[in-house]
MDAnalysis code that builds the backbone (N, CA, C; Angstrom):
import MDAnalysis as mda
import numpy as np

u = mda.Universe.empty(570, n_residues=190, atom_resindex=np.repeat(np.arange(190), 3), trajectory=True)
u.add_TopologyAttr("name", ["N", "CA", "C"] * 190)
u.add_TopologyAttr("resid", np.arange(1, 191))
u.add_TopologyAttr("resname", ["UNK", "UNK", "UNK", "UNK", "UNK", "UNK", "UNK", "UNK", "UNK", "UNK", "UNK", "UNK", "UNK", "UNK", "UNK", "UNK", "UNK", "UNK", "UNK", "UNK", "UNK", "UNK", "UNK", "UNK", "UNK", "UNK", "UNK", "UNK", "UNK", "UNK", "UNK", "UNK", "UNK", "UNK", "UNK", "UNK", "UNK", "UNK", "UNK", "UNK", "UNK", "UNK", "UNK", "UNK", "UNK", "UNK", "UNK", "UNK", "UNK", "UNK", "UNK", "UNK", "UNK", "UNK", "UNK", "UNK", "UNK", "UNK", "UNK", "UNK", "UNK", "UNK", "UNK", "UNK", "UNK", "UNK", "UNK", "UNK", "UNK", "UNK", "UNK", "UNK", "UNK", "UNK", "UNK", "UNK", "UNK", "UNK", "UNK", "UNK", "UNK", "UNK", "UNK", "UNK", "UNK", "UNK", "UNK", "UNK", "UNK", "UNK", "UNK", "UNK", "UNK", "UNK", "UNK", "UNK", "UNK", "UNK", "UNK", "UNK", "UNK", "UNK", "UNK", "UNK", "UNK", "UNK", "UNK", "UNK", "UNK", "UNK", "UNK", "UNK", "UNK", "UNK", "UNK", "UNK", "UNK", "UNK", "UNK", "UNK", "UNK", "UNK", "UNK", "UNK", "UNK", "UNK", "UNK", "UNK", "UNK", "UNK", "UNK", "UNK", "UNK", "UNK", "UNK", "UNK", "UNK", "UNK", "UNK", "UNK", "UNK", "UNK", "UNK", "UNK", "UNK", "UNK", "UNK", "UNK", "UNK", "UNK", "UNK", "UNK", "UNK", "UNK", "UNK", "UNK", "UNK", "UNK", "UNK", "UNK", "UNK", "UNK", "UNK", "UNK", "UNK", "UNK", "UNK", "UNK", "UNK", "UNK", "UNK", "UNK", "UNK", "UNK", "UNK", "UNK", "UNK", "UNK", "UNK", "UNK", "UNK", "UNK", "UNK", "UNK", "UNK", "UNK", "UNK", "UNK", "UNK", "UNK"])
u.atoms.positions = np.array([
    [-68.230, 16.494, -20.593],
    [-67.503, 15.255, -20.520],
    [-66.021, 15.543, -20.791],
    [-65.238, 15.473, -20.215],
    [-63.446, 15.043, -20.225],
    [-63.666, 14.232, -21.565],
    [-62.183, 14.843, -21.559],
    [-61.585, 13.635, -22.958],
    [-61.502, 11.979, -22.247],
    [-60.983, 12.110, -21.690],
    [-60.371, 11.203, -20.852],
    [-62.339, 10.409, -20.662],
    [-62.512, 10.713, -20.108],
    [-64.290, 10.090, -20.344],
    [-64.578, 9.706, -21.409],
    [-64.188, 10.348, -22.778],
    [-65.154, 10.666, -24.072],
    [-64.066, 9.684, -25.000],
    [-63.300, 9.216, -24.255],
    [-61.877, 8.639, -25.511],
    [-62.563, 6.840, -24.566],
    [-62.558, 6.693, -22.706],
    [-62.904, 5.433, -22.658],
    [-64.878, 5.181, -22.572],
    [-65.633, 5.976, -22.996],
    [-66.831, 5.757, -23.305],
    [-66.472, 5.618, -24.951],
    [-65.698, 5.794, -25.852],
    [-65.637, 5.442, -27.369],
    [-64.924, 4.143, -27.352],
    [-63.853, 3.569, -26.269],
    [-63.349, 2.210, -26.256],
    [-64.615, 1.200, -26.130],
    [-65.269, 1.828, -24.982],
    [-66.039, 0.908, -24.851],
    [-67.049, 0.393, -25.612],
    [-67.507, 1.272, -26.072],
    [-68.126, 1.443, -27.393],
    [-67.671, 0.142, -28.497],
    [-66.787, 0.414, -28.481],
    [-66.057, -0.672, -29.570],
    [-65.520, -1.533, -29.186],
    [-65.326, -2.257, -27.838],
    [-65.163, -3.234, -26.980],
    [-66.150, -3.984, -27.216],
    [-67.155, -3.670, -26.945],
    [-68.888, -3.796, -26.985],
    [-69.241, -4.792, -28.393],
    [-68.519, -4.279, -29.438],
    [-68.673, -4.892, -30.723],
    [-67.842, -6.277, -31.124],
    [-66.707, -5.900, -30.107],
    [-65.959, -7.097, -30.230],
    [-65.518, -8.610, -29.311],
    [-66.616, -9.422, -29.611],
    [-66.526, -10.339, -28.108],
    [-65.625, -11.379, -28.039],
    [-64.709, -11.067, -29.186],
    [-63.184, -11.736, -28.568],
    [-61.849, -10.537, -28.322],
    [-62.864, -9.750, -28.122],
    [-61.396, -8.734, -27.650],
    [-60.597, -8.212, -29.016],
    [-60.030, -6.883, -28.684],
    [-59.039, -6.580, -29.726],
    [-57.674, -6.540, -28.838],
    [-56.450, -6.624, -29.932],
    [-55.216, -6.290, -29.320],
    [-54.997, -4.957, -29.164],
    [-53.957, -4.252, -28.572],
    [-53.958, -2.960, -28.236],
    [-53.667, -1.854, -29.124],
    [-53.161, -2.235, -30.403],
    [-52.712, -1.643, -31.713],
    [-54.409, -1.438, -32.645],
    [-54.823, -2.538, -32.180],
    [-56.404, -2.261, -33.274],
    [-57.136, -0.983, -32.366],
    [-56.992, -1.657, -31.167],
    [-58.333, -0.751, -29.719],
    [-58.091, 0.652, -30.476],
    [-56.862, 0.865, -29.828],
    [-55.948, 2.668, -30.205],
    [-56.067, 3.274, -31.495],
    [-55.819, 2.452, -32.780],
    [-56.392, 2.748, -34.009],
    [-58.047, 3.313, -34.234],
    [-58.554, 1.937, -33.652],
    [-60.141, 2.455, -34.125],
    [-60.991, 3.430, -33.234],
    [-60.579, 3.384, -31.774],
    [-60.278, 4.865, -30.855],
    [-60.290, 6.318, -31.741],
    [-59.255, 5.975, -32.165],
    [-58.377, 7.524, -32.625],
    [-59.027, 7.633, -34.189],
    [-59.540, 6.630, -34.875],
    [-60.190, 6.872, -36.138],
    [-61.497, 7.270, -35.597],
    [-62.374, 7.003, -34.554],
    [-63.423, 7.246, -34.059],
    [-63.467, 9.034, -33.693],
    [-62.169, 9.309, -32.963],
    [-62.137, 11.082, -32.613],
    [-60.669, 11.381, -33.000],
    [-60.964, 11.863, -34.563],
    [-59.949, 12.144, -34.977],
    [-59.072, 13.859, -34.355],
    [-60.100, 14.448, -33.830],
    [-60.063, 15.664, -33.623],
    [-59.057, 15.592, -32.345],
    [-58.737, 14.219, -31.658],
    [-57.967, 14.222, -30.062],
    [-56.714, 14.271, -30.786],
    [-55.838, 14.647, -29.691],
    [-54.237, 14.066, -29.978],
    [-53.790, 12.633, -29.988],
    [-53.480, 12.193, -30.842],
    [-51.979, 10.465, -30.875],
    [-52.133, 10.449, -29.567],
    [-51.317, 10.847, -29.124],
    [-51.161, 10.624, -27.907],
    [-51.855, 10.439, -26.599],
    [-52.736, 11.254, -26.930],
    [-53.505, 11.093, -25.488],
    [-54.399, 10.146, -25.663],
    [-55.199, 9.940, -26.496],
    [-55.763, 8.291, -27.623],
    [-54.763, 7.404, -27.139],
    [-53.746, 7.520, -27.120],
    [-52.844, 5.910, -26.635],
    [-52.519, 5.924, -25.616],
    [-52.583, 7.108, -24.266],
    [-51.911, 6.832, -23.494],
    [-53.018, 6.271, -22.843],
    [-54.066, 7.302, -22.883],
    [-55.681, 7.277, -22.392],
    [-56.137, 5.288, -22.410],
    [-55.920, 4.661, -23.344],
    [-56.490, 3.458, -24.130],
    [-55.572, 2.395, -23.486],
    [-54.041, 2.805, -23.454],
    [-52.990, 1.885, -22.555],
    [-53.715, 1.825, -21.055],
    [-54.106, 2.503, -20.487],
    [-54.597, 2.575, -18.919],
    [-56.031, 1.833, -18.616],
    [-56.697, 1.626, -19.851],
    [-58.157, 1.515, -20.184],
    [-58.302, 0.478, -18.669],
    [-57.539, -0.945, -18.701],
    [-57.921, -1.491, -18.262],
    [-57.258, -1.875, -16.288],
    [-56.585, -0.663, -16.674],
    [-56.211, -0.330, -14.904],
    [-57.167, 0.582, -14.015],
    [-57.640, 1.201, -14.845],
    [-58.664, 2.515, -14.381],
    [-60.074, 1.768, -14.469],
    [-60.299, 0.606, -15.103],
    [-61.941, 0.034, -15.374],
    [-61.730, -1.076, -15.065],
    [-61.216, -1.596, -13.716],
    [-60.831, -3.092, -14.065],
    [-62.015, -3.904, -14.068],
    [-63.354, -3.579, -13.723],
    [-64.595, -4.232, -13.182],
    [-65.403, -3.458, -14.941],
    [-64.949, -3.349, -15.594],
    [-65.110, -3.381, -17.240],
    [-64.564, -3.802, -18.038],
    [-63.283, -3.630, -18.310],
    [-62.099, -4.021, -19.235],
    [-61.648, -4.945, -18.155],
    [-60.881, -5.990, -19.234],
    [-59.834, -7.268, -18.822],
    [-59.216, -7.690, -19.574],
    [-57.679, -8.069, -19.043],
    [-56.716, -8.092, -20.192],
    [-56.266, -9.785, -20.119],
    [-56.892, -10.378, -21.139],
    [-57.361, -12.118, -20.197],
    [-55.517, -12.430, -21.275],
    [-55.085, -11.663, -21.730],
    [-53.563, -12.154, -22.724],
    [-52.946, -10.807, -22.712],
    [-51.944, -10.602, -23.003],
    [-50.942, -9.580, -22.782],
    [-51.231, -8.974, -24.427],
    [-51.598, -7.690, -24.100],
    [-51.984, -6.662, -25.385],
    [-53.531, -6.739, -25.257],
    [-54.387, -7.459, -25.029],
    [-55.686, -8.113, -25.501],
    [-56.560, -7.536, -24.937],
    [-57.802, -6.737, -24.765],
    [-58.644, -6.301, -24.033],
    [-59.694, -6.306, -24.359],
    [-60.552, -6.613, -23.729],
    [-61.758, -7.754, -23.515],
    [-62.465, -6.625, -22.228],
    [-64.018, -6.370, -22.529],
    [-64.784, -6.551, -21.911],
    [-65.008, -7.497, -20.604],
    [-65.496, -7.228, -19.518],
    [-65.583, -8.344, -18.102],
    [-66.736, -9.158, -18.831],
    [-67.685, -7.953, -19.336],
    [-68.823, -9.043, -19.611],
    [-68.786, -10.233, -20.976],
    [-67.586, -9.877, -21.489],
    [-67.434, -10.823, -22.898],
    [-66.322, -12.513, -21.829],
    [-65.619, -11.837, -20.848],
    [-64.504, -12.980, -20.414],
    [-65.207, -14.433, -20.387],
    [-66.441, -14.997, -20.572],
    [-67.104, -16.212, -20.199],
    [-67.680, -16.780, -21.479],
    [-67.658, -15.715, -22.212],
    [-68.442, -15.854, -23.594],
    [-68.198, -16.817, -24.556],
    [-67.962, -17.933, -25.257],
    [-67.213, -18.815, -26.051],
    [-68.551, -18.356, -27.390],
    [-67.291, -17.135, -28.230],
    [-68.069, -16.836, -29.370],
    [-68.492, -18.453, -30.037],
    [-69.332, -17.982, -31.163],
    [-70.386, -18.691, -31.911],
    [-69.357, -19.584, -32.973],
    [-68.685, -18.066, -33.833],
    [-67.788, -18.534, -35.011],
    [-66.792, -19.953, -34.511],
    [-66.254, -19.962, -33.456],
    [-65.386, -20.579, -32.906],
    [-65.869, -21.859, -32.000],
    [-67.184, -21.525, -31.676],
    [-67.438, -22.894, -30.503],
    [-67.959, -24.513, -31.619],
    [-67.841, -25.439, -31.354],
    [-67.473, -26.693, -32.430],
    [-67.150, -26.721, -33.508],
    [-66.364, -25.553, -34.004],
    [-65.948, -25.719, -35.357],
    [-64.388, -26.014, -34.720],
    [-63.949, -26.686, -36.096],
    [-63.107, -27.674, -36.409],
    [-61.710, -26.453, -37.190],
    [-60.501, -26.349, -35.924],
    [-59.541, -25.495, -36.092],
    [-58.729, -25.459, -37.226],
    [-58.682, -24.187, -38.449],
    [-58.418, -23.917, -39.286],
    [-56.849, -24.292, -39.120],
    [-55.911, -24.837, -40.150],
    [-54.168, -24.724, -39.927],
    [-53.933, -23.090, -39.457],
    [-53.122, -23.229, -38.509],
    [-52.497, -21.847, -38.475],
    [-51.349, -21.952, -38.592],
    [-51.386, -20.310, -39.324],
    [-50.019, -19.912, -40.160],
    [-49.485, -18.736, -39.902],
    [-48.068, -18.383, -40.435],
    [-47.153, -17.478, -39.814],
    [-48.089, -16.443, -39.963],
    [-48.672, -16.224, -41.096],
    [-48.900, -14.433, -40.971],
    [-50.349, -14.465, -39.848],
    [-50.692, -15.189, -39.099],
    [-51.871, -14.787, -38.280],
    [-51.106, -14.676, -37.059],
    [-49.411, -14.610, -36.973],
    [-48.833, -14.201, -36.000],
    [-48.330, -12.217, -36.109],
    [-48.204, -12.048, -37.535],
    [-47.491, -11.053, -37.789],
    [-48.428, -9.825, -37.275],
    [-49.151, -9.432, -37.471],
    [-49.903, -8.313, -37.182],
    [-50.172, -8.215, -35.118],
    [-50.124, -9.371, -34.446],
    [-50.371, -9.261, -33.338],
    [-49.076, -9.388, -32.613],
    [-48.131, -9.348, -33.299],
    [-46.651, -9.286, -32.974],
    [-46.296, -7.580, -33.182],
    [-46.688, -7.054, -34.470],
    [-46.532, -5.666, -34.609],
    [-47.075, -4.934, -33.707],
    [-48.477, -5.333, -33.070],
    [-49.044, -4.495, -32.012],
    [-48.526, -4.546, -30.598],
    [-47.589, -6.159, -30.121],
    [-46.826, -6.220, -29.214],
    [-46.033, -5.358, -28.987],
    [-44.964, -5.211, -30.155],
    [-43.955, -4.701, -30.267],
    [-44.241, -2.889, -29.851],
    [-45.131, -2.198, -30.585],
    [-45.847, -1.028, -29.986],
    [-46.255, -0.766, -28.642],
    [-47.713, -1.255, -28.737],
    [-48.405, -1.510, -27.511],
    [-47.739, -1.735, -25.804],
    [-47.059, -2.964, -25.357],
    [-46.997, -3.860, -24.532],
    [-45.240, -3.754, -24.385],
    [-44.775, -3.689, -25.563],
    [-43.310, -3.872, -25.481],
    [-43.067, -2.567, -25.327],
    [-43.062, -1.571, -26.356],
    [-43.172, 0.034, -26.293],
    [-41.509, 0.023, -27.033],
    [-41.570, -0.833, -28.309],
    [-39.762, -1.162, -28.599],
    [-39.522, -0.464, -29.910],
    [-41.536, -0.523, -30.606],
    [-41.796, 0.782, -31.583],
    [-42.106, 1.859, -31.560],
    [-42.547, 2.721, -32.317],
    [-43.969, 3.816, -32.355],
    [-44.572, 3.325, -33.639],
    [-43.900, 2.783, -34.407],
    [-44.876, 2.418, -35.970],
    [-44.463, 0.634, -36.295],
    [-45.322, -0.092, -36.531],
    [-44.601, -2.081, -37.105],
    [-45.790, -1.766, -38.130],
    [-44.984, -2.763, -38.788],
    [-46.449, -3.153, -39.752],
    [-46.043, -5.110, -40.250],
    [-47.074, -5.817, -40.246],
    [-46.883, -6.703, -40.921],
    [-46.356, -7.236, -42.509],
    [-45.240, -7.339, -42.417],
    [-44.686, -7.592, -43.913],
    [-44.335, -8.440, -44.525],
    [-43.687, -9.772, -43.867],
    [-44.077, -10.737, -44.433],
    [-43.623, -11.170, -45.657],
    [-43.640, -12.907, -46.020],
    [-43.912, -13.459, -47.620],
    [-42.845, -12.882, -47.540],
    [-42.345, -12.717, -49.493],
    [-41.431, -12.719, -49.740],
    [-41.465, -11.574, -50.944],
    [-41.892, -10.308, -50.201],
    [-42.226, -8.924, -51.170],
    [-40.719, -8.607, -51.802],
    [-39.718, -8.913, -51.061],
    [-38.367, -8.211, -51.750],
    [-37.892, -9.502, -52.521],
    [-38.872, -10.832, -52.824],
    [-37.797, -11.384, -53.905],
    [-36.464, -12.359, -53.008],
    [-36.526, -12.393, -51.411],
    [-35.768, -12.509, -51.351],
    [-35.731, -13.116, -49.752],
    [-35.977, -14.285, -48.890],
    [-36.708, -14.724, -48.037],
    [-35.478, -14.295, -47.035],
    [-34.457, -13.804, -47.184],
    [-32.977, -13.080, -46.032],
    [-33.214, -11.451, -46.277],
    [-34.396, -11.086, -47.352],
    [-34.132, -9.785, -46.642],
    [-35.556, -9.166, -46.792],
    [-36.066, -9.947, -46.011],
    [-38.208, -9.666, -46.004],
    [-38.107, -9.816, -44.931],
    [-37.956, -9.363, -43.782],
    [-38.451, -9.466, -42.305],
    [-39.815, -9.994, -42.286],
    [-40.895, -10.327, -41.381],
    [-41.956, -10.914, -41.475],
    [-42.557, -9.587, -40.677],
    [-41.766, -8.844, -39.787],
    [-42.735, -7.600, -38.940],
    [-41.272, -6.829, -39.114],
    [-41.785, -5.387, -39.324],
    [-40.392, -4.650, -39.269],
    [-41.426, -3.245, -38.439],
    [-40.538, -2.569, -38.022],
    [-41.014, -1.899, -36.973],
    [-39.968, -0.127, -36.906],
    [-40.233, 0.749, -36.470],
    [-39.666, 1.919, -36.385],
    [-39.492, 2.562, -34.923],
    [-38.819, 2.674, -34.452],
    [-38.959, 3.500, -33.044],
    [-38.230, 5.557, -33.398],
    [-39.133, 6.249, -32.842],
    [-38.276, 7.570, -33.495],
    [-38.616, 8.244, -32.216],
    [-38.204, 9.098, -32.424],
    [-38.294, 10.143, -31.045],
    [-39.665, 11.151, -31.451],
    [-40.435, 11.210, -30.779],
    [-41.413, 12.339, -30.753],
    [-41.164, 13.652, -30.840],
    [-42.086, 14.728, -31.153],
    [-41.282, 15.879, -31.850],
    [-41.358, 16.581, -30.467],
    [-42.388, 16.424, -29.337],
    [-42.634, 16.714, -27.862],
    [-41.154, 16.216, -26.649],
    [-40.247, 15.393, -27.488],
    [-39.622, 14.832, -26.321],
    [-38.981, 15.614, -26.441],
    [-38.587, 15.757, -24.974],
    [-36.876, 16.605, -24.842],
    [-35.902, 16.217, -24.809],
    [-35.304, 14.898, -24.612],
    [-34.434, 14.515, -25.741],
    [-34.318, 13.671, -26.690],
    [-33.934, 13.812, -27.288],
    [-33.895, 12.950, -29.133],
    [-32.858, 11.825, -29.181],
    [-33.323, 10.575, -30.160],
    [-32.545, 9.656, -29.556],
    [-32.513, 9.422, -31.054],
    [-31.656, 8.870, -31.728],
    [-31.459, 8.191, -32.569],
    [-32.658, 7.402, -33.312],
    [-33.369, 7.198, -34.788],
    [-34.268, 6.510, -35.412],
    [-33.827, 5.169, -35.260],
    [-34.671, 4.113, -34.369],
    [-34.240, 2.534, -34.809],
    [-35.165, 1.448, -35.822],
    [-34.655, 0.640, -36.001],
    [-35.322, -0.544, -37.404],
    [-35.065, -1.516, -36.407],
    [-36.592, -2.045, -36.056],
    [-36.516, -3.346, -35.490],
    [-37.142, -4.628, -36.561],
    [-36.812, -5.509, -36.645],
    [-37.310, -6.585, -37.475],
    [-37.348, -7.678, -36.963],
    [-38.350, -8.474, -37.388],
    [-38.940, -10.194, -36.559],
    [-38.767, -11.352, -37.957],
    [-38.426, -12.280, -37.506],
    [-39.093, -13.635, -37.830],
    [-39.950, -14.383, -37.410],
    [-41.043, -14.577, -37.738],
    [-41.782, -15.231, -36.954],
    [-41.511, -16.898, -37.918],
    [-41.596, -18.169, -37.118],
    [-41.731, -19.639, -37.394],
    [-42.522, -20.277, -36.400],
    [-43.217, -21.140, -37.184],
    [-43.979, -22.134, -36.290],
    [-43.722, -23.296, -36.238],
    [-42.657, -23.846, -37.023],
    [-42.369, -25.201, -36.696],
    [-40.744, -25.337, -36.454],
    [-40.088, -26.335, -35.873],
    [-39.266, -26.557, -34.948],
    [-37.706, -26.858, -36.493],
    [-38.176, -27.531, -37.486],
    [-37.731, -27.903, -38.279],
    [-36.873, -26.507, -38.958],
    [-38.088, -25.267, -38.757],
    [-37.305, -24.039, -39.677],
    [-36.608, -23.249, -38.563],
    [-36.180, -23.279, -37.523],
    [-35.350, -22.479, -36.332],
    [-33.893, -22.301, -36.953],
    [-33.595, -23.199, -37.417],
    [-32.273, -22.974, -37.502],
    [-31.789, -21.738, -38.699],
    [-33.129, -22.177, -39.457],
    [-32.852, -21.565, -40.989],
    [-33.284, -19.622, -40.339],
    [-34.489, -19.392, -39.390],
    [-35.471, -18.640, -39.062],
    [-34.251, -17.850, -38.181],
    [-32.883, -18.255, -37.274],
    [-31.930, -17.615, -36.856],
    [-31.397, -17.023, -37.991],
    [-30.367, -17.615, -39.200],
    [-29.945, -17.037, -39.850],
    [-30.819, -15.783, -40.640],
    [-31.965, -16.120, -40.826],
    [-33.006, -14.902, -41.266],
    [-32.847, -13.796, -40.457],
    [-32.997, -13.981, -39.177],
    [-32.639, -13.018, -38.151],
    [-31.257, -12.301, -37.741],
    [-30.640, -13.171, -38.074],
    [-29.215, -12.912, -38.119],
    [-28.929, -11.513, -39.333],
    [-29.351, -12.253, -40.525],
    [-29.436, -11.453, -41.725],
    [-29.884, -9.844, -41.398],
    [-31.136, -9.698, -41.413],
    [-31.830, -8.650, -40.807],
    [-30.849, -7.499, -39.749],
    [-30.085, -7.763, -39.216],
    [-29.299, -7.580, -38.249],
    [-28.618, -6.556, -39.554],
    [-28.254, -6.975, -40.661],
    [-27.348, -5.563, -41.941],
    [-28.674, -4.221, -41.151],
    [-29.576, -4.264, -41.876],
    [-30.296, -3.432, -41.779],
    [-31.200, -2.533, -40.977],
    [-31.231, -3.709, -39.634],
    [-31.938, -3.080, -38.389],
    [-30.684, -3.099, -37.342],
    [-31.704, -2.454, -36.500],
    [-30.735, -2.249, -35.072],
    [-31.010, -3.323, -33.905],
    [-32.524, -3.745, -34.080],
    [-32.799, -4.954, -33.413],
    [-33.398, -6.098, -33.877],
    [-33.295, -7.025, -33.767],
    [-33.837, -8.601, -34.616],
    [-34.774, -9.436, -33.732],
    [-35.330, -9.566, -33.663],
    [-36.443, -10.480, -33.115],
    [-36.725, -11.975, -33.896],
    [-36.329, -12.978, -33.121],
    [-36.845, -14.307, -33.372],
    [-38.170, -14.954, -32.816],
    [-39.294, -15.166, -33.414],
    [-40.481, -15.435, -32.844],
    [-41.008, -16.936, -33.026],
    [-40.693, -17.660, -31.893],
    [-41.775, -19.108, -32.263],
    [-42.414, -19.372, -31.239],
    [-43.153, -20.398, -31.805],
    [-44.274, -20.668, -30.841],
    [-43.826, -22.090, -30.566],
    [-42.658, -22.461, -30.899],
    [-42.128, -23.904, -30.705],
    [-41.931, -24.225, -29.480],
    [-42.382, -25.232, -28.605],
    [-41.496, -25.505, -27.166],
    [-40.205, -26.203, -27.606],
    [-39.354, -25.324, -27.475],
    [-38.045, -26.582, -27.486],
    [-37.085, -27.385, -26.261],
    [-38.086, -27.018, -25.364],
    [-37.329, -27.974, -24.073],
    [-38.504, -28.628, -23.543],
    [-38.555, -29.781, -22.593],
    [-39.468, -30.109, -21.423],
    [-39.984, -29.097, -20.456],
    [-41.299, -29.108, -20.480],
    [-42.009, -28.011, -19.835],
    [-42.077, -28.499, -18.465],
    [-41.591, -29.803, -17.877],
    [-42.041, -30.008, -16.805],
    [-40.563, -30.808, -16.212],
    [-40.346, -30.600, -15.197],
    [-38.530, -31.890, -14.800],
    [-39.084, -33.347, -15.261],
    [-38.168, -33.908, -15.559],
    [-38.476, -35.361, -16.583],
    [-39.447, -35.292, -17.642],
    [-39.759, -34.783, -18.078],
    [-40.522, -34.831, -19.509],
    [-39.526, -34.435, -20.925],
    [-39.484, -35.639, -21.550],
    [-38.827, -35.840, -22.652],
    [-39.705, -35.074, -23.956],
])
């Protein structure tokens, strides 16, 4: 068996377990914790393609997200008539860090960080992120600090810029994240 076989027979594997799909930061993780013995790399490049090379297996029904064909119809159990929990910033942060990796390609390392660990709500990014040059590339680029805000309501934007703004001392790129519509989605809709 090829790696390349033996890395998407272990996705699938663990596709299999998950019938709402993982994002592309978990898939590649639990991949590469599964055969630790492969290279980083070929684990992510192998796992990024998963669902161009299998499209009549894998499906990417959201951007990062990959899903089984046979899970796409499925309306898990946990979720079908139960009554939707509030959602909150940090169930954005971790699937923003895997964006930012995965899909965007703007990291190589994010992690969810969040709250207010430094004491200090202008200098806690909510996702902070690393981009570095690989020790394989041939040429070397400068280490960058990317950092996010994530907000969900329309009320904290203004405050959620200056956060971002802030962030801007310390990183090289700032990311503002909401899930707010702030215009009419349609001509004449107020």
């Amino acid at each position: 068996m090829s790696i390349q076989e033996e890395i998407d027979k272990t996705a699938l594997q663990i596709l299999g377990e998950a019938p709402d799909g993982l994002r592309f930061g978990e898939l590649w993780r639990r991949v590469h914790d599964a055969l630790p013995q492969l290279n980083e790399n070929t684990v992510f490049t192998t796992v990024s393609t998963l669902a161009t090379r299998r499209p009549k297996e894998v499906t990417r029904p959201a951007r990062g997200l990959y899903l089984l064909a046979s899970f796409e119809h499925v309306v898990p159990e946990s979720t079908a008539g139960a009554v939707p929990s509030k959602i909150t910033e940090e169930r954005f942060y971790r699937p923003f860090a895997d964006w930012l990796i995965g899909d965007l390609e703007e990291c190589t390392r994010a992690i969810a960080l969040g709250g207010n660990r430094f004491k200090d709500k202008w200098g806690t990014p909510d996702v902070i992120g690393v981009r570095e040059a690989k020790k394989s590339d041939i040429i070397k680029f400068e280490t960058e600090i990317v950092s996010a805000e994530v907000k969900l309501d329309a009320a904290s934007l203004i405050t959620a810029f200056g956060q971002a703004c802030a962030y801007r001392l310390f990183s090289h790129k700032s990311y503002l994240v909401s899930t707010v519509r702030v215009g009419p989605s349609r001509p004449g809709e107020a």
